[in-house]
Structure formats: structure tokens, C-alpha cells
C-alpha positions in Angstrom: -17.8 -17.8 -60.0 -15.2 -18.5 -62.3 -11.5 -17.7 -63.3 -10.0 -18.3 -66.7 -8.9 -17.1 -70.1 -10.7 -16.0 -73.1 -10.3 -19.1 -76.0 -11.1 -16.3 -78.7 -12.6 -12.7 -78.9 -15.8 -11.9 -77.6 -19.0 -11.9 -80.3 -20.9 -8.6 -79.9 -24.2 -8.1 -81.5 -26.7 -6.0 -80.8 -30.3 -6.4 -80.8 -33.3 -4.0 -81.5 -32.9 -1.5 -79.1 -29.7 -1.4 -79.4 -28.9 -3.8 -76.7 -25.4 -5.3 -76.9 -24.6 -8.9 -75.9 -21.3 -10.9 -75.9 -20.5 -14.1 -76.4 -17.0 -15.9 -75.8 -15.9 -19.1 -75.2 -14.2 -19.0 -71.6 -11.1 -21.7 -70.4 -10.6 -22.6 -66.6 -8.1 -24.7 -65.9 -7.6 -27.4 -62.6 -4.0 -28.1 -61.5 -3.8 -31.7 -58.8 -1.3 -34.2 -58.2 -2.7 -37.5 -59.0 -1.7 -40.5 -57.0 1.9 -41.0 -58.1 2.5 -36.9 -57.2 2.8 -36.2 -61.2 0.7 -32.7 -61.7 -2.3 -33.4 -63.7 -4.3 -30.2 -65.6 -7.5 -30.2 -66.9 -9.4 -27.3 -68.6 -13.3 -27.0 -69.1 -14.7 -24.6 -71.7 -17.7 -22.5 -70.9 -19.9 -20.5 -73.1 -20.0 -16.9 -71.2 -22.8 -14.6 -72.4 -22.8 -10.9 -71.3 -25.5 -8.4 -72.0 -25.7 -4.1 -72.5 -22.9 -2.6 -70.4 -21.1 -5.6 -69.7 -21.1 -6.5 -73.0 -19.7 -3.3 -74.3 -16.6 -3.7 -71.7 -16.3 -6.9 -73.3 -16.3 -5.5 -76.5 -13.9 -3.1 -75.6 -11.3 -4.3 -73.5 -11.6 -8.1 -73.7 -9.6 -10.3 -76.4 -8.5 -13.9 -76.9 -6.0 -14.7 -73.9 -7.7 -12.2 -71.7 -7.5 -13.5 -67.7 -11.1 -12.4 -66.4 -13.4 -13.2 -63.1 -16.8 -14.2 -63.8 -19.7 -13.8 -62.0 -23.1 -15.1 -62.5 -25.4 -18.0 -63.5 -25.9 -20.9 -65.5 -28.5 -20.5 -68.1 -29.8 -23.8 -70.4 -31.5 -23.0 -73.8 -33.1 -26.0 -76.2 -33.9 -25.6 -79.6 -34.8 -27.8 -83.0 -32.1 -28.4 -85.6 -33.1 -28.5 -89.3 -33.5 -32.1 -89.1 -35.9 -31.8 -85.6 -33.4 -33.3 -83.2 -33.7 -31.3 -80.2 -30.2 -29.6 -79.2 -29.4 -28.2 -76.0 -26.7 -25.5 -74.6 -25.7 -24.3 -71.2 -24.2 -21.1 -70.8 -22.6 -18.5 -68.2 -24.9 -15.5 -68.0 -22.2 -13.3 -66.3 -23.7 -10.5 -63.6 -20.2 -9.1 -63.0 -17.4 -9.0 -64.6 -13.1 -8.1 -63.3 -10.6 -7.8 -65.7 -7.5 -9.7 -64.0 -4.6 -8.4 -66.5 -2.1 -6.9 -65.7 -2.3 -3.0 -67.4 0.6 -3.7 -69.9 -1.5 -6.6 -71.1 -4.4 -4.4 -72.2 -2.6 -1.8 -73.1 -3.3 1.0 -69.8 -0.5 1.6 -67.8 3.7 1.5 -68.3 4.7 -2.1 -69.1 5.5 -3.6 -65.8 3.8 -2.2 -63.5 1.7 -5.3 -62.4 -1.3 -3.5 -61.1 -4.5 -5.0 -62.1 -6.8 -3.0 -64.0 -10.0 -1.5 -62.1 -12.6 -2.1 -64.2 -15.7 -4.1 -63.0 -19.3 -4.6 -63.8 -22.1 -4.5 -61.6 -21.6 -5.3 -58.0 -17.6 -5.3 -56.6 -16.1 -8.2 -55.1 -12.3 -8.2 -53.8 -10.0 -10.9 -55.0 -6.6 -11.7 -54.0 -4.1 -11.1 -56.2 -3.2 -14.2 -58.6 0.3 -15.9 -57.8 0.8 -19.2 -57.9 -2.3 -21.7 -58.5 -1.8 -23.5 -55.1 -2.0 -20.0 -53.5 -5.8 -19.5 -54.7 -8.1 -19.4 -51.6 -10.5 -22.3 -53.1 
């Protein structure tokens, strides 16, 4: 499970039979006080894949910025380079999918109204609403 922002807009391509997968590169960030009480952040980047419908969402409502809740499992590919050195890449395949925006931040609802948008992916899962980061439940 993870919480964060988009770092760019989500690559859709779609393979033979028309099946759609996304691909974007997904920021969470850590807030603690280290031992002299002086807040301390540090972000991680993930590669998030999404495949058919959730991709599509993606594709439709997702952009660089976006504050989304990803569900799902880690997923680690190998592969040769042109030279033969073997490369490796672990990635998010993402199961479900809540957009955590406010409407006016998609573009949905009057600016300011502060609901969150309703769209999820394949199973539903209740989240609190976001305030402060030492408010989160985890």
C-alpha cells in the first residue's frame, strides 16, 4: 500500500489486444524528527505499473502532481543490456487504485469543495481523509 504523488504523467501503451498498461514513476514521502527534534523528509520513487481498466483511469484522470493510493504487489523483471550485463527492475503492479484529489484538482466538481473524488479500481478500501502527515493512521 502506498500513498504519494505522481513525478510525471502516466505512459499508456497498449499491447495486441488492445490491452492498455501504464507506467509512472510514483513519490512517497517520510516526515520524522531526528534526534535534535529538526523534521527530517525523505522520498522514495517507485515504478507503478497498471494494466487494462486501471490503466485507462490512469490515462484518463491521472497527471504529474496527482495524490493517488496504491494497492498491490511488488513485481522484479531481469533482462540483458546490449553489452550482456544483466539489469534488474522492481516495480508496483497496482490491483487498485483511489484517486486522493481534491475535485477542483482534476477538474470535477466547483473549486473548493474538498470532497475527494470517487473513483477506484478493483476492490474498495476506506481511507481517512488526508490532514496533516502526523494525523495518518500508520
Amino acid at each position: 500500500m502506498l500513498i504519494g504523488n505522481l513525478g510525471k504523467d502516466p505512459d499508456v501503451q497498449y499491447l495486441e489486444g488492445n490491452i492498455a498498461v501504464a507506467k509512472f514513476p510514483l513519490a512517497t514521502t517520510e516526515t520524522f524528527k531526528d534526534r535534535t527534534g529538526k523534521l527530517i523528509s525523505q522520498t522514495e520513487w517507485h515504478t507503478v505499473v497498471l494494466w487494462r481498466g486501471l490503466a485507462e483511469l490512469a490515462q484518463k484522470y491521472l497527471h504529474k502532481g496527482s495524490l493517488v493510493y496504491i494497492e498491490g504487489r511488488l513485481k522484479t523483471r531481469s533482462w540483458e543490456d546490449k553489452e550482456g550485463n544483466k539489469k534488474f527492475a522492481t516495480e508496483v503492479v497496482g490491483d487498485n487504485l483511489i484517486m486522493l484529489d481534491k475535485r477542483a484538482d482534476v477538474g470535477g466538481g466547483p473549486p473548493g469543495s474538498g470532497e475527494g473524488h470517487g473513483i477506484e479500481g478493483l476492490s474498495s478500501v476506506d481511507i481517512p481523509p488526508i490532514g496533516d502527515a502526523n494525523d495518518l493512521p500508520f
